[in-house]
C-alpha positions as CSV (number, residue, x, y, z in Angstrom):
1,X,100.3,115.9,102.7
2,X,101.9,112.5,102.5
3,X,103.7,110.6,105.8
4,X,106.8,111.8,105.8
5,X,109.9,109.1,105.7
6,X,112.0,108.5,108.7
7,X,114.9,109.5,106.9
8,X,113.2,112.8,105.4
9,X,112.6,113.8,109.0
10,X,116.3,112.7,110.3
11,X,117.2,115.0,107.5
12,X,115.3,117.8,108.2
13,X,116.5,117.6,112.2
14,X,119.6,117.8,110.6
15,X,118.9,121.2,108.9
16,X,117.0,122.4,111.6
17,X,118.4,125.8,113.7
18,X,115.3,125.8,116.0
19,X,113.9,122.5,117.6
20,X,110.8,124.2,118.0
21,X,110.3,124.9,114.5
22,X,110.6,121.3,113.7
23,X,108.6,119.8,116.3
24,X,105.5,122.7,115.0
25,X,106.6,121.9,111.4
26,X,106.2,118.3,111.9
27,X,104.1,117.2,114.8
28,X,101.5,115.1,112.5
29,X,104.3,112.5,111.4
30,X,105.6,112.1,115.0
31,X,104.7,108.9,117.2
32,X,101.6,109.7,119.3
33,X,100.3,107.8,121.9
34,X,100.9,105.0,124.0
35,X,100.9,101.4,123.5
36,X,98.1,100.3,125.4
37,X,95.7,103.1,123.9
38,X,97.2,101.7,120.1
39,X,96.1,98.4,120.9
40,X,92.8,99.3,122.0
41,X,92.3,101.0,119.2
42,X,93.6,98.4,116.8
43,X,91.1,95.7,119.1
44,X,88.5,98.1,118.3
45,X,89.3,98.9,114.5
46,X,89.3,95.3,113.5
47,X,86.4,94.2,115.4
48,X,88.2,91.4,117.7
49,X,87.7,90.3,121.3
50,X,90.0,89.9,123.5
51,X,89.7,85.8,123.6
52,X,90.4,86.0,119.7
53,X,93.9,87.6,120.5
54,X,94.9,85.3,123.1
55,X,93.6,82.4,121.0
56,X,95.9,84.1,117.6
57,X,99.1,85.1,120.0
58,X,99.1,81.9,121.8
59,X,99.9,84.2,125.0
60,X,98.0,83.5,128.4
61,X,95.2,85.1,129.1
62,X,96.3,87.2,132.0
63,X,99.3,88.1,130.6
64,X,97.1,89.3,127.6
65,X,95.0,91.2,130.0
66,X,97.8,92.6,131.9
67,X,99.8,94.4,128.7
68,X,96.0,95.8,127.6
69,X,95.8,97.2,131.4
70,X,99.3,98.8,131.2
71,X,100.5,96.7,133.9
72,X,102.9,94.7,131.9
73,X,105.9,95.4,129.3
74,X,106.0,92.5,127.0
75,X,108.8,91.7,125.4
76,X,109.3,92.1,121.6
77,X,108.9,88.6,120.4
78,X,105.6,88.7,122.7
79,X,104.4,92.1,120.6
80,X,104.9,89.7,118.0
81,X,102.6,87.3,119.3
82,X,100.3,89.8,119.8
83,X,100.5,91.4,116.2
84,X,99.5,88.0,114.7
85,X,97.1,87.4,117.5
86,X,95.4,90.9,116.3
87,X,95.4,90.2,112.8
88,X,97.7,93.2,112.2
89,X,99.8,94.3,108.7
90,X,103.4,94.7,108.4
91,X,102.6,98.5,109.0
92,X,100.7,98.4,112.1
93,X,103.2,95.8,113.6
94,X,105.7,97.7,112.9
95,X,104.3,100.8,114.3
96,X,103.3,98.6,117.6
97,X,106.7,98.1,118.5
98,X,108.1,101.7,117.7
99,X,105.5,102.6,120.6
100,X,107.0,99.9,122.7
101,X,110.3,101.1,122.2
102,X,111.6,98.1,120.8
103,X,113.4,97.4,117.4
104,X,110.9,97.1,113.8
105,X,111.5,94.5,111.8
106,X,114.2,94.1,109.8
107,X,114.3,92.5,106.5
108,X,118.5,92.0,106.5
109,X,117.9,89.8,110.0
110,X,116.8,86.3,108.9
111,X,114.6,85.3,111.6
112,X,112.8,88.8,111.0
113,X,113.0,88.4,107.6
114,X,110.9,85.2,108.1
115,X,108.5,86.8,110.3
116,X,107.8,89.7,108.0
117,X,106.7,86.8,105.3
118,X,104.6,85.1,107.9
119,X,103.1,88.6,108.7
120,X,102.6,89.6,105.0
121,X,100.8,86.3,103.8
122,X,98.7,86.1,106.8
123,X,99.9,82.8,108.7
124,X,99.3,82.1,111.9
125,X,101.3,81.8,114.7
126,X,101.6,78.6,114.6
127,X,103.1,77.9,110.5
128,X,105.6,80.7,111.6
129,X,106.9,79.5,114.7
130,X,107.0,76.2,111.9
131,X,108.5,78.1,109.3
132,X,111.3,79.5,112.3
133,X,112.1,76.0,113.0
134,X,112.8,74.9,109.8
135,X,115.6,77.6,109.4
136,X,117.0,76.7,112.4
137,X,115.9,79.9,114.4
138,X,114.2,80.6,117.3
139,X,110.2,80.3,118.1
140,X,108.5,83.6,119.0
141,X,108.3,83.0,122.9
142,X,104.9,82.5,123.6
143,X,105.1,80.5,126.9
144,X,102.5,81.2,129.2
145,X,103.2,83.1,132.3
């Protein structure tokens, strides 16, 4: 069966009479998972190292280390950094920061609009912090901590 859209599901919530039902009906198109075990599987999956990451994100190494550990909760623009440091699609970023509880991309904000382009053509880090600063908008914050 096909992945079901966030609205179909919002829909079908709102027909539901048993929350149980639902959750039985429609436990393979829920979020699974945590962040850390999503990364290490998208490390894994694409065959990178660790060093290839932190070279890609522009993060610091322990910081890098610390958010595949668990021990930290980057922010969103650092998830960012990560998702070009890993190489990963539109899709898998924005599935990254669902599991991080932070807000997807969204094509109406410009900044994120700009970032979703970066993402989609493959740039690094670097030509879209570039292509940030030449609208005017903010760097992804990739200061090293």
């Amino acid at each position: 069966m096909d992945e079901k859209t966030t609205d179909e599901l919002r829909h079908e919530i709102r027909l539901a009479t048993d929350i149980e039902d639902y959750l039985k009906t429609n436990r393979k198109h829920l979020l699974k998972g945590s962040l850390t075990d999503y990364l290490h599987m998208l490390l894994s999956q694409k065959g990178l190292r660790r060093a290839d990451v932190i070279r890609g994100s522009q993060l610091g190494r322990a910081y890098v280390y610390r958010i595949f550990a668990g021990d930290k909760i980057p922010s969103r623009d650092k998830l960012i950094a990560l998702a070009f440091g890993l190489q990963l699609t539109e899709e898998e970023t924005q599935k990254m920061l669902k599991l991080s509880g932070c807000r997807e991309l969204y094509a109406r904000d410009e900044r994120d609009a700009l970032i979703l382009f970066a993402l989609q053509r493959k740039m690094s880090i670097i030509d879209a912090n570039g292509l940030l600063l030449d609208h005017g908008l903010a760097e992804l914050n990739t200061f090293r901590e």
